[in-house]
C-alpha positions as CSV (number, residue, x, y, z in Angstrom):
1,X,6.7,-7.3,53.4
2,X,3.1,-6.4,52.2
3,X,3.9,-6.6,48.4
4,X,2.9,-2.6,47.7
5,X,4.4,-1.4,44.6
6,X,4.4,2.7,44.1
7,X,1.1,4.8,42.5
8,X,0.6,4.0,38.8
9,X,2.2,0.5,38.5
10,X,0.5,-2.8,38.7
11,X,1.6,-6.1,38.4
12,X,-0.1,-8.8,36.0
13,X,-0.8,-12.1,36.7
14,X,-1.8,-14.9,34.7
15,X,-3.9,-15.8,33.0
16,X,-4.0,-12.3,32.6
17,X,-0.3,-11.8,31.8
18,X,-0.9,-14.5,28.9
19,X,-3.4,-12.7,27.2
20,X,-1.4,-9.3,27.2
21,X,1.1,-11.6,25.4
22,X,-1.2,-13.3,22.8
23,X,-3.0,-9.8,22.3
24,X,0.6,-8.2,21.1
25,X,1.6,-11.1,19.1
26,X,-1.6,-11.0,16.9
27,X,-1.3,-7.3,16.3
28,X,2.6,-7.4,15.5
29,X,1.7,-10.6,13.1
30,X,-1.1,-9.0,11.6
31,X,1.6,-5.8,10.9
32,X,4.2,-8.3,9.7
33,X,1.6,-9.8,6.9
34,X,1.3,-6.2,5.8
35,X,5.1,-5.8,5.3
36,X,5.8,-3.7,9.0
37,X,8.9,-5.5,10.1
38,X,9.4,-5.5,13.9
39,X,11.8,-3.0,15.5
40,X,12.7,-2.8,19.2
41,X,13.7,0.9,20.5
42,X,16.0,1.1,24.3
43,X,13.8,1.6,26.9
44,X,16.1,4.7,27.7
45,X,17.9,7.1,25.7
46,X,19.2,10.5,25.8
47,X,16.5,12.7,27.0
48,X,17.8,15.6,23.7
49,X,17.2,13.2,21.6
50,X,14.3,11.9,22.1
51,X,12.5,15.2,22.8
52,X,13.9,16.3,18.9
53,X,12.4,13.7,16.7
54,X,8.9,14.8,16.1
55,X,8.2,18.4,15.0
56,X,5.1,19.7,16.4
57,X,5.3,18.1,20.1
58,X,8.4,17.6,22.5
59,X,8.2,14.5,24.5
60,X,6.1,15.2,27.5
61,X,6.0,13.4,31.0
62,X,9.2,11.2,30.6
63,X,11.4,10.5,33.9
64,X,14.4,11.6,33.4
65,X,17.8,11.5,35.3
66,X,21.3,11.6,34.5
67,X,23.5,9.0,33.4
68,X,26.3,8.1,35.6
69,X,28.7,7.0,32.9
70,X,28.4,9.8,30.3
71,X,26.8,12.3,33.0
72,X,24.3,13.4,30.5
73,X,20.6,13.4,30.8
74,X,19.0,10.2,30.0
75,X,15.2,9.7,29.5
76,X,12.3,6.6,30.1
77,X,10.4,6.9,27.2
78,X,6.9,7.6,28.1
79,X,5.6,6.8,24.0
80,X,7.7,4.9,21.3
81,X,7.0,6.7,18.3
82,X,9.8,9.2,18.5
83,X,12.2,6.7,18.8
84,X,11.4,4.8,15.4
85,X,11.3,9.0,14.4
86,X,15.1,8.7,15.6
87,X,15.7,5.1,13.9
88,X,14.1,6.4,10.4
89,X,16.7,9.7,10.6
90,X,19.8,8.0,11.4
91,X,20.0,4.2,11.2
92,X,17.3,3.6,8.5
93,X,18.2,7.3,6.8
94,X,19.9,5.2,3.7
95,X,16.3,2.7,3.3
96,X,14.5,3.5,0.6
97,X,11.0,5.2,1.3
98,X,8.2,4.2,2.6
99,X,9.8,2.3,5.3
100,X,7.0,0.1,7.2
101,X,8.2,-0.5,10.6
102,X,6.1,-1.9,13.8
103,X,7.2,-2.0,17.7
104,X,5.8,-3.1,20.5
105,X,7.1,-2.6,24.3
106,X,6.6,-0.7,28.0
107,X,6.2,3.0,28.2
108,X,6.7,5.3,31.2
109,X,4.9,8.6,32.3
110,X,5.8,10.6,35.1
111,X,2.4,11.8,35.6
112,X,-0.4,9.2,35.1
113,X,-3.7,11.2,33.8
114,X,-7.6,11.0,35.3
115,X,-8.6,8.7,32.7
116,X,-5.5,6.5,33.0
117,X,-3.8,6.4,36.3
118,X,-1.6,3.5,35.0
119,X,1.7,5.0,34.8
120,X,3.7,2.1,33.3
121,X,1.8,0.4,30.4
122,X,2.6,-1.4,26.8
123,X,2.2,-0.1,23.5
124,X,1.9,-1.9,20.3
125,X,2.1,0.1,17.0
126,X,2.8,0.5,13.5
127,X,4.7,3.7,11.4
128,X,5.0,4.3,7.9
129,X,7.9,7.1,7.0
130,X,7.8,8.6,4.0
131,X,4.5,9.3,3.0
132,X,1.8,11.0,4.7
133,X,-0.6,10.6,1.6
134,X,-4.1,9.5,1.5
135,X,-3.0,6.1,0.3
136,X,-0.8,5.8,3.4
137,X,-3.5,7.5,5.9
138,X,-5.6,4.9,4.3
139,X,-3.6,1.8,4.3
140,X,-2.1,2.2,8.3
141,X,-6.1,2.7,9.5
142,X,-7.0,-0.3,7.4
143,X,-3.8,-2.0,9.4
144,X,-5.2,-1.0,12.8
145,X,-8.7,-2.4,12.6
146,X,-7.1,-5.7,10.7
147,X,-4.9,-6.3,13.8
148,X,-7.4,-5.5,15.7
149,X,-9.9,-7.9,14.5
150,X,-7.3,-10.5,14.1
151,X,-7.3,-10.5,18.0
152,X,-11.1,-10.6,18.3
153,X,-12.1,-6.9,19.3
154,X,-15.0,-6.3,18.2
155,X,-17.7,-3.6,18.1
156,X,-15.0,-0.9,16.9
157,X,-15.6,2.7,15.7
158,X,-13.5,5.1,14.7
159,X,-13.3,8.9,15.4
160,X,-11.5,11.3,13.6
161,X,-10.2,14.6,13.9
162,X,-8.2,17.3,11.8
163,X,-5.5,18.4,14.4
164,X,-3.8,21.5,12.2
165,X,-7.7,22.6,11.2
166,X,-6.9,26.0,13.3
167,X,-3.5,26.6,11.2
168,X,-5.2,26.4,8.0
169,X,-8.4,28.6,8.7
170,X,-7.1,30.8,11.3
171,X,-3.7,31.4,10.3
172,X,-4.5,35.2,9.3
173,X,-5.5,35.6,13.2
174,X,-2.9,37.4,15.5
175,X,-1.4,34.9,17.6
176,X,-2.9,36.1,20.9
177,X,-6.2,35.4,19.3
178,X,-5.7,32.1,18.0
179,X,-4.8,30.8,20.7
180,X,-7.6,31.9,23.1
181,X,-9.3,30.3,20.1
182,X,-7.5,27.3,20.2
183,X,-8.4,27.0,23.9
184,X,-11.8,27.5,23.5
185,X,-12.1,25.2,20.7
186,X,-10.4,22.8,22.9
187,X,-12.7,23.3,25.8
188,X,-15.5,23.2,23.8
189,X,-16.8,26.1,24.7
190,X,-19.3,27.9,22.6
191,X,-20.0,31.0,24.2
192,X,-16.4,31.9,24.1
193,X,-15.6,30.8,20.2
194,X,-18.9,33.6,19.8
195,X,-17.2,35.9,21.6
196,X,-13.9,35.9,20.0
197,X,-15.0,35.0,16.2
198,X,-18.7,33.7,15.8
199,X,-17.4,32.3,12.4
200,X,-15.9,29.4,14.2
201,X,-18.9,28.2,15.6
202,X,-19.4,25.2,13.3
203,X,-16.4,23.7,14.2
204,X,-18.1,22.9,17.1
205,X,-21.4,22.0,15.8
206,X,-19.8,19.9,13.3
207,X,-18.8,17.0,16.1
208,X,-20.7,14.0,15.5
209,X,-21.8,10.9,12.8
210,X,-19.0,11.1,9.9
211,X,-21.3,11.5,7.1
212,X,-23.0,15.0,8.3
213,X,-19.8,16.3,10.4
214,X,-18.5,16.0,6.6
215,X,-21.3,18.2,5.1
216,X,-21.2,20.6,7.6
217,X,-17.8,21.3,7.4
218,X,-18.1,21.7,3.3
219,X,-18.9,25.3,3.7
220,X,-15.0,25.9,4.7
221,X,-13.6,25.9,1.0
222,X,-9.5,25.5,2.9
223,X,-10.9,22.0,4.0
224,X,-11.9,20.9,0.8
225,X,-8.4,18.2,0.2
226,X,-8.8,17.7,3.9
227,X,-11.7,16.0,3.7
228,X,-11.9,14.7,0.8
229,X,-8.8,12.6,2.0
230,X,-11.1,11.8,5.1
231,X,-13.9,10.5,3.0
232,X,-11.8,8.7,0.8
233,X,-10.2,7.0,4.5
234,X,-13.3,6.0,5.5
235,X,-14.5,4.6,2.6
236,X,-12.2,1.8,2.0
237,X,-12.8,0.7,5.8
238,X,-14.8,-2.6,6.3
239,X,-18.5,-2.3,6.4
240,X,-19.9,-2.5,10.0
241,X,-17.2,0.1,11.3
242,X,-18.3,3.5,13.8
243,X,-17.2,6.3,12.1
244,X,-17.6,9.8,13.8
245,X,-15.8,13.2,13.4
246,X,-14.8,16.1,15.9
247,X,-12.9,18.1,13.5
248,X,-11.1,20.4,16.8
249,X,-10.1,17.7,19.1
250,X,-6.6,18.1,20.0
251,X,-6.3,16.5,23.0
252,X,-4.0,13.3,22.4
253,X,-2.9,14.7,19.1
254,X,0.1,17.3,19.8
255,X,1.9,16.2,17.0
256,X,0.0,15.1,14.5
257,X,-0.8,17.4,11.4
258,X,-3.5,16.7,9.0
259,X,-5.1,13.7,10.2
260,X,-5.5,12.3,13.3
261,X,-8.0,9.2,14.5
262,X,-8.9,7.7,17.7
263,X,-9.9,4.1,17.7
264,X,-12.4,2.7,20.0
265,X,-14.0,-1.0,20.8
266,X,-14.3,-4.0,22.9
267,X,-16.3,-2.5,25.7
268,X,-13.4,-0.6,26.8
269,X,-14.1,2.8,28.5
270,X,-12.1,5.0,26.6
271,X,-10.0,5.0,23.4
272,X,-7.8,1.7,22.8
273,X,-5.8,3.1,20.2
274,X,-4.4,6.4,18.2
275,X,-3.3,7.8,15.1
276,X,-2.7,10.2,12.4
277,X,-0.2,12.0,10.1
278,X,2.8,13.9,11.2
279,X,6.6,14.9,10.8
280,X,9.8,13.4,11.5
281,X,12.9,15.8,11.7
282,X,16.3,14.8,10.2
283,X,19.3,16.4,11.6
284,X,19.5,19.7,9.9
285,X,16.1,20.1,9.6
286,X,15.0,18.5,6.9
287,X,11.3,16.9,7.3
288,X,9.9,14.0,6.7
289,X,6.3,13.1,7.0
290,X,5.0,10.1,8.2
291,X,1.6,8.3,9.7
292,X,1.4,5.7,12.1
293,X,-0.6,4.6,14.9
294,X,-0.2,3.1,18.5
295,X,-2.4,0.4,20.0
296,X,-3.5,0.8,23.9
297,X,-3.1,-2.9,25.0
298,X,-4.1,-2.4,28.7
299,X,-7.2,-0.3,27.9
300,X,-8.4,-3.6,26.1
301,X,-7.2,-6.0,28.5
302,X,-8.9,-4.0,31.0
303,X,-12.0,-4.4,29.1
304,X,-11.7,-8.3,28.8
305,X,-12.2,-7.9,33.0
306,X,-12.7,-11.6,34.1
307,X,-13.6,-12.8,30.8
308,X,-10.2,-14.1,29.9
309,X,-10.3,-17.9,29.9
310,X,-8.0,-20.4,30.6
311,X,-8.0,-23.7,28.5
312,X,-5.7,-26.4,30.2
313,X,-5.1,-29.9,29.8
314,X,-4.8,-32.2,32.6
315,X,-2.3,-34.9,32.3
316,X,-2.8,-37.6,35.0
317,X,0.4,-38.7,36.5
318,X,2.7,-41.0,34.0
319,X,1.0,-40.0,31.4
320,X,2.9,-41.0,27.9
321,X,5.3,-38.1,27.2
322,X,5.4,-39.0,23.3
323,X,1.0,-38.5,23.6
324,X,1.3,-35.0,25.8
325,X,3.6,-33.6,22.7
326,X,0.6,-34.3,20.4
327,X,-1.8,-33.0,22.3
328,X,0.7,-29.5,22.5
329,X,1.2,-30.2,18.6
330,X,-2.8,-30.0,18.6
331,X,-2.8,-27.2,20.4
332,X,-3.4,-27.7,24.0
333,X,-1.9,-26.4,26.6
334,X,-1.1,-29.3,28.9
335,X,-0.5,-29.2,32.8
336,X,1.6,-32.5,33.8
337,X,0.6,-34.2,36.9
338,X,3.9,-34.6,39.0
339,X,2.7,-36.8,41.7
340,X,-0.3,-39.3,41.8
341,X,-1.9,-37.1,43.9
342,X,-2.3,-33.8,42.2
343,X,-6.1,-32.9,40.3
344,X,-6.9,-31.1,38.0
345,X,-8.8,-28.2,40.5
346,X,-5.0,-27.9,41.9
347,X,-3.8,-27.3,38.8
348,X,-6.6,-24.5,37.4
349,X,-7.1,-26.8,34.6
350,X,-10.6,-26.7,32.3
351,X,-10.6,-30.4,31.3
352,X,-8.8,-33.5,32.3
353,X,-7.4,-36.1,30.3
354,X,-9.2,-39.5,30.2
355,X,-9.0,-42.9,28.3
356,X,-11.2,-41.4,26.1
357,X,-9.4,-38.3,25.3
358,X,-9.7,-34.8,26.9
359,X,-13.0,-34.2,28.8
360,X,-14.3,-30.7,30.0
361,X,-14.2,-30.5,33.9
């Protein structure tokens, strides 16, 4: 038995483990104190129904397989946010609107990316259904970097993008040529905008600090509501916040419409969260719009590396049980001797206690 478990999955330890669980209660409680009330999706549903929620993207990279009870296809889900899709269209159809709901749980992905080979991983998130509105693009940002301050990552910026900006300038375009356009937009690539429509060179050019991405894109009159909703977004976020725009990037954002924002911080490598605006569909097609965002707790557990701590108190053996329930009531975690020759080294503790009270090791 060598302990090897298959590409993409991982298993976490303490005090590792710990911290994952600490980090997603302090986002869901910092939801809950802005009225998100905790729902909790299956882990597997039908594979139709999942894939029909959202409008502009189908569910990509879930493991599917069929059911041996109903012999339909069932799916993993690989990302949560169509499901609370599904719970707003038919168990929460009747709430009144906005409804504010959070979720937090483990994803699956059939194909692990370069930039995250994980294949198994949590998400932690937030949706408001209803309202895709300034006030509620504002509100579920302002949400995200609460939660994430409340669980002490710091150095956060925030970089947004406008993921329909091709529909609404290019829409005139044959379809053949938008989407040549659309990929090299996506790619970046500035010699073949030129060649296909020099007039959508500035999309490019535009990437950068918030302030002048905003200014350059001005000159497009079709953008005018979109970015004044993006100014007005960043405006009410806390002072000492990165803000950056790269009005074509796509990548992450399939279904999103208007807005879309990428959240990053904490030393981590890449992004530790997404967002944006985008639509829900009800049976019969009726739409819904809706904004949300997902948090990427292994990208910023990843980042803590070694730094997570461990602060344990050693209770020598026959120590009083009534006086280890108010040092727990204090807020130590206590590690009970249970024979008279255990130490606190044994035990992984940081201090020990003495006559004196606890002592740092």
């Amino acid at each position: 038995m060598t302990g090897l478990l298959p590409e993409g999955f991982d298993d976490r330890l303490p005090p590792f483990a710990d911290a994952a669980a600490r980090l997603e209660r302090g986002v869901l409680d910092a939801a809950r104190l802005n009225g998100y009330e905790q729902v909790e999706p299956p882990l597997v549903e039908y594979a139709d129904e999942l894939t029909r929620r959202l409008k502009a993207g189908a569910v990509r990279d879930a493991v599917r397989f069929v059911d041996p009870l109903s012999q339909r296809t069932l799916a993993i889900r690989p990302d949560i946010t169509a499901q609370i899709g599904r719970i707003a269209a038919t168990r929460m159809a009747h709430h009144p609107r906005p409804i504010r709901l959070s979720y937090a749980g483990p994803v699956l992905k059939l194909r692990a990316s370069e930039l995250r080979p994980a294949r198994a991983m949590r998400q932690i998130g937030v949706e408001l259904i209803g309202l895709d509105s300034v006030a509620a693009a504002t509100e579920v940002v302002r949400v995200a970097v609460d939660a994430l301050a409340a669980v002490g990552v710091k150095g956060l910026s925030i970089d947004f993008t406008l993921p329909d900006i091709l529909a609404t300038l290019a829409g005139d375009l044959a379809p053949e040529t938008r989407t040549a356009l659309s990929e090299a937009l996506d790619a970046k690539d500035a010699g073949r905008v030129a060649a296909i429509d020099r007039a959508y060179l500035p999309l490019i050019e535009a990437a950068g600090p918030f302030a002048a991405a905003v200014e350059k894109l001005r000159a497009h009159d079709k953008l005018a509501s979109r970015l004044d909703g993006l100014v007005a977004i960043a405006e009410a976020l806390p002072e000492g916040i990165g803000l950056t725009l790269d009005p074509t990037e796509r990548h992450g954002f399939e279904y999103q419409s208007w807005v879309g924002f990428s959240i990053f911080g904490g030393g981590a490598r890449g992004e530790i969260g997404r967002g944006g605006s985008y639509t829900i569909v009800h049976d019969g097609g009726r739409e819904e719009p809706a904004v949300g965002f997902t948090i990427f707790a292994d990208s910023i557990l990843e980042s803590q590396g070694r730094s997570v701590e461990r602060r344990r108190l050693f209770l020598p053996f026959g120590t009083d049980a009534a006086a280890a329930a108010k040092l727990r009531t204090d807020g130590w975690v206590t590690v009970a001797a249970l024979t008279g020759d255990d130490t606190p080294e044994a035990q992984l503790c940081t201090h020990v206690l003495t006559r004196h009270g606890p002592e740092p090791l």
